[in-house]
Every structure is written in C-alpha cells, then in structure tokens.
N, CA, C and O atoms as a DFTB+ gen file, in Angstrom:
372 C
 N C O
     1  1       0.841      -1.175       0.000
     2  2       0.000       0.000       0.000
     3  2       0.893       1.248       0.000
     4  3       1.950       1.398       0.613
     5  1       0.245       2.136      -0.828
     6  2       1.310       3.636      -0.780
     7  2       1.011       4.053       0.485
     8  3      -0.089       4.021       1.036
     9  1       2.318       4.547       1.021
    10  2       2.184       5.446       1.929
    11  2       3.633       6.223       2.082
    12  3       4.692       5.780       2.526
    13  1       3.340       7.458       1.591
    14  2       4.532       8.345       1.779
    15  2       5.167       9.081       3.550
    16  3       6.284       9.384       3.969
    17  1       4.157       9.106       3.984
    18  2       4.886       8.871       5.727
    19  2       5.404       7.642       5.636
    20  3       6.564       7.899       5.315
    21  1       5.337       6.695       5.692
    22  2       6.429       5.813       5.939
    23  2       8.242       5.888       5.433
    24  3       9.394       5.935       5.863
    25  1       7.226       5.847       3.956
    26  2       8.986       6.536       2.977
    27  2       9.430       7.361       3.763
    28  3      10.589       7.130       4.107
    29  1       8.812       8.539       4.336
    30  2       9.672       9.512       4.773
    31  2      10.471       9.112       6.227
    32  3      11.416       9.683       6.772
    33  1       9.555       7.657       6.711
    34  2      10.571       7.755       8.394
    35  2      11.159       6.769       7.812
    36  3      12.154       6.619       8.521
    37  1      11.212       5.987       6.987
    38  2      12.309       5.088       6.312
    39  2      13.217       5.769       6.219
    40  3      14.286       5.275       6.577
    41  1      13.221       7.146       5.724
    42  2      14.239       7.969       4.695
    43  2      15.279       8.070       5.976
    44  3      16.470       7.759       5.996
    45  1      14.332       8.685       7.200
    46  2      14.978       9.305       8.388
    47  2      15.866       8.460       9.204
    48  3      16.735       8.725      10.035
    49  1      15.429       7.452       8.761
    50  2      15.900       6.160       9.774
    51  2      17.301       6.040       8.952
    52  3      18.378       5.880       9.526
    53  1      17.223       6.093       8.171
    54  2      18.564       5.841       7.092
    55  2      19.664       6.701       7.544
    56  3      20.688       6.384       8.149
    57  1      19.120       8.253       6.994
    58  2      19.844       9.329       7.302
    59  2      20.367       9.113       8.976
    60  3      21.528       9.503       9.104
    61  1      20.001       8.791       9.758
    62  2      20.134       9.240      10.752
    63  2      21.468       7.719      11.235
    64  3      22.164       7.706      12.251
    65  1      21.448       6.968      10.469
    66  2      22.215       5.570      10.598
    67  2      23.314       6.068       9.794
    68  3      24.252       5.272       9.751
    69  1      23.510       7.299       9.051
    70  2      24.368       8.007       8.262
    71  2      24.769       7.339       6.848
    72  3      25.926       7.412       6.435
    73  1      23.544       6.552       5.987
    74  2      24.134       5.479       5.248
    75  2      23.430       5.767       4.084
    76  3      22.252       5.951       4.390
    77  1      23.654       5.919       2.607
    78  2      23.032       6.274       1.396
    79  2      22.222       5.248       1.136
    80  3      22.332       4.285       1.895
    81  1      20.947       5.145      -0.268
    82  2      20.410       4.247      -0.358
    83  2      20.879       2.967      -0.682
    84  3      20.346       1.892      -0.407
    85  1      21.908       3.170      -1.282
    86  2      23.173       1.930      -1.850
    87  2      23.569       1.335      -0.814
    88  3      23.701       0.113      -0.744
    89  1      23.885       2.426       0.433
    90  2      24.880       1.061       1.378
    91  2      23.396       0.494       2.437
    92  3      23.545      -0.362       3.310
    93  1      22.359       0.997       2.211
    94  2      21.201       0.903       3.005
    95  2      20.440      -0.337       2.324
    96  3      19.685      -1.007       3.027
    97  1      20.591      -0.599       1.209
    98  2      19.596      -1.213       0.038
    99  2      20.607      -2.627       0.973
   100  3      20.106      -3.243       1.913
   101  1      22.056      -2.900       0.446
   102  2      22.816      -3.869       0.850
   103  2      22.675      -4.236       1.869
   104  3      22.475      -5.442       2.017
   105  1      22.718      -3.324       3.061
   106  2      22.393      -3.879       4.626
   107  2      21.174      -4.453       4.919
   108  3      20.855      -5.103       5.914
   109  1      20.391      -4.081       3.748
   110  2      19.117      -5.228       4.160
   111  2      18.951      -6.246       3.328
   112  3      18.315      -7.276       3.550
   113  1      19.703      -5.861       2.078
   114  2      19.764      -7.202       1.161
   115  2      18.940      -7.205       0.356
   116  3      18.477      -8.293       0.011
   117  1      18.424      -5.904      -0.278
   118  2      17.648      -6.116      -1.650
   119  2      17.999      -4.874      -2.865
   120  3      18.217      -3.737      -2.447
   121  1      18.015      -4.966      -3.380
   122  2      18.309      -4.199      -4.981
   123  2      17.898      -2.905      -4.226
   124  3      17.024      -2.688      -3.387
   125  1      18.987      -1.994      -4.916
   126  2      18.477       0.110      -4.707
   127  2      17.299      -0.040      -5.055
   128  3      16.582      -0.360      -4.107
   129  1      16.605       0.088      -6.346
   130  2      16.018      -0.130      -6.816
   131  2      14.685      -0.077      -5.875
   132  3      14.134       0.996      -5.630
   133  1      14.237      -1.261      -5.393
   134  2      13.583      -1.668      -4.062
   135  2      13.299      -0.782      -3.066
   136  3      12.269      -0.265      -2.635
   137  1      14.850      -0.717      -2.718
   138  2      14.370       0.362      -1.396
   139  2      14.344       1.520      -1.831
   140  3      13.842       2.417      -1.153
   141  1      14.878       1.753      -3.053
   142  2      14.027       3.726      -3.259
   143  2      12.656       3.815      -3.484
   144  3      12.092       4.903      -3.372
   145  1      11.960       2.654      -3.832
   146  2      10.633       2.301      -4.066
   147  2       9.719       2.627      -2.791
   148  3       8.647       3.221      -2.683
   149  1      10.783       1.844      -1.636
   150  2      10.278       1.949      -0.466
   151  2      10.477       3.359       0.119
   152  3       9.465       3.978       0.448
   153  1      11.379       3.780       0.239
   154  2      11.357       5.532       0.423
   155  2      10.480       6.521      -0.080
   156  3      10.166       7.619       0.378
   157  1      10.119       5.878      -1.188
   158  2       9.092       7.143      -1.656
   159  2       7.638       6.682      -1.847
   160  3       6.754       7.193      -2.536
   161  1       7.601       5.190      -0.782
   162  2       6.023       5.192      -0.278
   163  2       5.029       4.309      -0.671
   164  3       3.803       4.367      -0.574
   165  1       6.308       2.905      -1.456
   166  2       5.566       2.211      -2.065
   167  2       5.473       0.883      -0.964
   168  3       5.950       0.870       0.171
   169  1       4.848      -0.033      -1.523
   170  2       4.640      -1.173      -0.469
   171  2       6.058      -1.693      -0.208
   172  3       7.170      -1.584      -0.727
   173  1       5.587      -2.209       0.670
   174  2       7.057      -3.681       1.660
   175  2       6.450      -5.033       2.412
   176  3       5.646      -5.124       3.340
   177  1       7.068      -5.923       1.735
   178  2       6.503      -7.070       2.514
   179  2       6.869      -6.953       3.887
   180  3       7.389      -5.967       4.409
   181  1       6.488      -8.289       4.565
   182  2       6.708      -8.422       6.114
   183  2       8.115      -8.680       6.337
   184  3       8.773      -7.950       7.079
   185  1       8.690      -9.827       5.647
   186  2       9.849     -10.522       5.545
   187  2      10.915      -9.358       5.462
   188  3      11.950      -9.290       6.125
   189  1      10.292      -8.116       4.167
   190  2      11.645      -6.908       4.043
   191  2      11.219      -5.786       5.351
   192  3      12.095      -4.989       5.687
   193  1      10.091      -5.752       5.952
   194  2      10.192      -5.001       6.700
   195  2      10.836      -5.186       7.944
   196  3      11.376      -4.255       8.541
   197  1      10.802      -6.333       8.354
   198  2      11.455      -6.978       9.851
   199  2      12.838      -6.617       9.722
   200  3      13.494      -6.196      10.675
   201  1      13.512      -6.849       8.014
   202  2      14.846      -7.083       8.015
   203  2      15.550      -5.526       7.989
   204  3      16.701      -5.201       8.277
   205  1      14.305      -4.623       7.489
   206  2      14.655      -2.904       7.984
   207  2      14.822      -2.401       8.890
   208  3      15.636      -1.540       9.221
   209  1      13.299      -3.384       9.879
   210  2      13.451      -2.373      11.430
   211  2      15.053      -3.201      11.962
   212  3      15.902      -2.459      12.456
   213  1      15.369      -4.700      11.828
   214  2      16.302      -5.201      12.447
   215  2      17.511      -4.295      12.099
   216  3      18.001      -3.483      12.884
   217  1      17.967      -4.538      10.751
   218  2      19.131      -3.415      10.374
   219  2      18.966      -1.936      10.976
   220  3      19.947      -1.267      10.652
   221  1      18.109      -1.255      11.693
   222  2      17.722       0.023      12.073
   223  2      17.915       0.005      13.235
   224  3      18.060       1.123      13.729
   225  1      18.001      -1.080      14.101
   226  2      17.619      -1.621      15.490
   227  2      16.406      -0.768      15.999
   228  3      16.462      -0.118      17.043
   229  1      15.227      -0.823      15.127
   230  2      13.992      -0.607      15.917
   231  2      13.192      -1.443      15.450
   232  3      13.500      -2.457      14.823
   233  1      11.451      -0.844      15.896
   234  2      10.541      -1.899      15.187
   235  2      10.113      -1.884      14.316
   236  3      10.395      -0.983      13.527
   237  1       8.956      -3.137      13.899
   238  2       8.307      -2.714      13.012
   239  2       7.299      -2.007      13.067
   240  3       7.123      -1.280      12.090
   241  1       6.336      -1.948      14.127
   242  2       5.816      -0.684      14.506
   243  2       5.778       0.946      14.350
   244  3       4.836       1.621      13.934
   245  1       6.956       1.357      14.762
   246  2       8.015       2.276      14.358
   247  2       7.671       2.743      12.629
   248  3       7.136       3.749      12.165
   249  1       8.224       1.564      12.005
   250  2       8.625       1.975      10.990
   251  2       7.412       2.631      10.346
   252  3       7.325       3.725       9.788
   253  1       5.914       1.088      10.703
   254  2       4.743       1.024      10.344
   255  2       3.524       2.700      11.015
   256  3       2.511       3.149      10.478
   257  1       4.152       3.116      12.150
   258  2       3.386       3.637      12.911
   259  2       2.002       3.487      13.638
   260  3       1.033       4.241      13.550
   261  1       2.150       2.225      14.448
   262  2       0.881       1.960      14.879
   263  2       0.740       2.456      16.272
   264  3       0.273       1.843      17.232
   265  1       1.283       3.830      16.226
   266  2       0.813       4.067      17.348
   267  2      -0.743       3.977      17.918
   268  3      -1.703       3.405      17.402
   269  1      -0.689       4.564      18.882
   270  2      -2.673       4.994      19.554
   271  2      -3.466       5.905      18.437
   272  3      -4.443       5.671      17.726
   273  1      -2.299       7.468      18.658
   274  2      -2.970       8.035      17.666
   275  2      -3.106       7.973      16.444
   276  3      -3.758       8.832      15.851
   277  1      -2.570       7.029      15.861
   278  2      -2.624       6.564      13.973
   279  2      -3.738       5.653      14.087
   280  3      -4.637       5.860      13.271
   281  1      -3.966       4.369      15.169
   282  2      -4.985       3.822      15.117
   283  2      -6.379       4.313      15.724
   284  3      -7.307       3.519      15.572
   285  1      -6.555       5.070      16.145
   286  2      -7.183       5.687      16.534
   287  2      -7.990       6.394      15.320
   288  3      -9.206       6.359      15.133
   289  1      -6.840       7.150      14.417
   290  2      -7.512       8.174      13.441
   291  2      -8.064       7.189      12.435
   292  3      -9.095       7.364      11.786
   293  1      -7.322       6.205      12.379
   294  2      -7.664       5.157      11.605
   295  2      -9.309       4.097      11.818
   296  3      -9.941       3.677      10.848
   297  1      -9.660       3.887      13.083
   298  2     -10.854       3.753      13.820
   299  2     -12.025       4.990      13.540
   300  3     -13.213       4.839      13.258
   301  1     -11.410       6.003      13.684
   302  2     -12.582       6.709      13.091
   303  2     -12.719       7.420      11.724
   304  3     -13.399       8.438      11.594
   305  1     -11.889       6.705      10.486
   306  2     -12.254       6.916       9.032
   307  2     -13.351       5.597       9.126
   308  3     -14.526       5.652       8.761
   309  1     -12.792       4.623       9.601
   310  2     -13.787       3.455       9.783
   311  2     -15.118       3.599      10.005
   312  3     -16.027       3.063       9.372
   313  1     -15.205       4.397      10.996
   314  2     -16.542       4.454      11.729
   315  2     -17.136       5.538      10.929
   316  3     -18.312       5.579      11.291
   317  1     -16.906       6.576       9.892
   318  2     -17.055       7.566       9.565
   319  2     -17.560       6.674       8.256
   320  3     -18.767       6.457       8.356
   321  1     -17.091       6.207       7.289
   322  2     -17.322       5.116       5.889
   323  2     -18.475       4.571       6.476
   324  3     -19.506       4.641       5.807
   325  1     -18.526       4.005       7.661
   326  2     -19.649       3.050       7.995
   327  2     -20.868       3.801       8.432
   328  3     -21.986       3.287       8.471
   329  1     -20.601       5.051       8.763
   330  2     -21.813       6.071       8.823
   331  2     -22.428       6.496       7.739
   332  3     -23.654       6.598       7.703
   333  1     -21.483       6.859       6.512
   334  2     -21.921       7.028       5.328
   335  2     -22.874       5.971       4.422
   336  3     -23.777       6.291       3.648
   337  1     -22.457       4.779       4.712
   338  2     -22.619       3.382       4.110
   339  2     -24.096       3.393       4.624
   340  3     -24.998       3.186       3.812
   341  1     -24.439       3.677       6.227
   342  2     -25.819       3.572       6.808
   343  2     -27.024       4.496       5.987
   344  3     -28.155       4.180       5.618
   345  1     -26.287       5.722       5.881
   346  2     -27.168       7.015       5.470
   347  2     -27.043       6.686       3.560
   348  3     -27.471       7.554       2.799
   349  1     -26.622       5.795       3.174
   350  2     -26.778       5.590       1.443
   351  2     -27.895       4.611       1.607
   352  3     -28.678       4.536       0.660
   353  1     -28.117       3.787       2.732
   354  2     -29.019       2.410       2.667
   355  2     -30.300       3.227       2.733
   356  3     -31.245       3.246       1.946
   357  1     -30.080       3.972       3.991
   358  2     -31.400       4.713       3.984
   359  2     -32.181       5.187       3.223
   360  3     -33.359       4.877       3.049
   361  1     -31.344       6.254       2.542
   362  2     -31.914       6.565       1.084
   363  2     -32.377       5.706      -0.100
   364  3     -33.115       6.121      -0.994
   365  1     -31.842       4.394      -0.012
   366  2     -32.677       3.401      -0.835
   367  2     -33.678       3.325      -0.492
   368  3     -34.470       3.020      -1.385
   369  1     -34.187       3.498       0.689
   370  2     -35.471       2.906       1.038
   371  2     -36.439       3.902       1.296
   372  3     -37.586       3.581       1.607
C-alpha cells in the first residue's frame, strides 16, 4: 500500500544511521532499486520489513506507525465510511 509517511521515516531512519540508499539497500539485502521504491512510499513485505526495522535496530511498529494516535484516526475513518454506508441504505429505502 502507498504510503509516503512511511517513505519519509524510512528515509529518516537511514539518514540518521548516516548510510546512502546503496549502502542501506545492501544492509538489508535487496536491490536500490527496491528500497528507493520503499522511500518514496511504495509497499514492503513483512519478511523486508522486519529485516529494515532489524538493520535500524527498531521496530516494526516504528517503521509502520501503529501508534494509539494513527490507530485511533484510523478507527474513526472506519466508523465515519460506515456512517456514510448507513445514510446511502437509507436513502434506498
């Protein structure tokens, strides 16, 4: 799934490990290519993400952002779609 916050704390996580995408791509073991993909917000499996947060020494969490408040905001697009979804039925009827 796109998501360009992630690319961007990927990016940070890098920078901050002081390492370009080349020596960053290698430390996790997949083609530049790949991980510039991943920097600018494209999907990552599970298998390449574990092996990011591990090379990063953080989590996958972290990387993912599941904090309270992401799930949280995320709980109420949910509940917000499913309000909409109620008030379209209605109007069918």
């Amino acid at each position: 799934m796109y998501d360009p916050e992630r690319g961007r704390r990927i990016a940070a996580l890098r920078e901050r490990h002081h390492l370009t995408q080349p020596a960053a791509a290698e430390a996790v073991g997949v083609a530049l290519r790949t991980y510039q993909l991943w920097e600018a917000g494209h999907g990552i499996n599970w298998g390449n993400l574990e092996r990011l947060a591990d090379t990063y020494g953080t989590s996958v969490e972290l990387i993912l952002d599941t904090s309270e408040s992401t799930l949280r905001r995320i709980e109420d697009k949910v509940d917000e779609l499913l309000e909409r979804t109620e008030h379209l039925r209605e109007d069918e009827h």
